[in-house]
N, C-alpha and C positions, 0 to 999 in steps of 0.2 A: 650586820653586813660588814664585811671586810674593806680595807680600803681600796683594793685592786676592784675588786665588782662595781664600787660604787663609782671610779672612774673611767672604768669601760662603760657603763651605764651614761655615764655623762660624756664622755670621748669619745669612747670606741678603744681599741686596743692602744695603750699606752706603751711607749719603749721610751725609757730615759738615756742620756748617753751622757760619759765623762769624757771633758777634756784638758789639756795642757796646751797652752797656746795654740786652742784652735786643730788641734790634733787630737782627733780622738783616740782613745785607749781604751773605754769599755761601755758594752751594752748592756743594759739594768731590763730587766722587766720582771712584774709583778702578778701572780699568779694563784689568785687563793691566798693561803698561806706559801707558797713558793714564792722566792725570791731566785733570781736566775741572772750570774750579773758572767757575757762572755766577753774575755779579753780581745780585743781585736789589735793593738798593738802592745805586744810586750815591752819595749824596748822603752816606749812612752809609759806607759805604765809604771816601769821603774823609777824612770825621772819623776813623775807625779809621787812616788812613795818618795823619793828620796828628799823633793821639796818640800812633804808633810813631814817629815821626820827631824830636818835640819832647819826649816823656818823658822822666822821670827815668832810671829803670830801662831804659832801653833794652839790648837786647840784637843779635845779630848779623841783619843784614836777608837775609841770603845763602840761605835756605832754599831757594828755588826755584832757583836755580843748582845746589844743591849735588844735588837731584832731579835737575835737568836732568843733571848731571854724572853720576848713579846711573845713567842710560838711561834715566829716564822721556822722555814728549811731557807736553807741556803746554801745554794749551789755558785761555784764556780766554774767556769769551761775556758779553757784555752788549747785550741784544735781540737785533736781526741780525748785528752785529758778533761776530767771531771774529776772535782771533790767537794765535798758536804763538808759547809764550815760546822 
């Protein structure tokens, strides 16, 4: 069983959300093997990449590879735009 099944199973529909002080910038949901993560503010979104890029504390950037690598898909959406990482 997937990990998405088994938390709708336990939840119900799950949507994760990112943020940067409290502002969100993108919505995560889990779908099967689909991953579906849509930007809701760009603008924030950049700031959040610019402070993982420049931070102290930075940590490894490979997370979505390493999904990709697990068999997920993974989509990105911002407005009409759509791309398959």
């Amino acid at each position: 069983m997937d990990i998405g099944k088994a938390f709708a199973q336990l939840f119900g529909d799950l949507k994760f959300y990112a943020a940067l002080d409290r502002k969100l910038f993108a919505e995560v949901s889990i779908d099967g093997d689909d991953i579906n993560i849509k930007v809701i503010n760009g603008v924030v979104m950049l700031q959040a990449m610019l402070v993982h890029t420049f931070g102290k504390g930075r940590v490894s950037s490979n997370k979505l590879l390493d999904l990709k690598h697990a068999g997920y898909n993974i989509t990105l959406r911002y407005g009409k735009l759509k791309f398959k990482i």
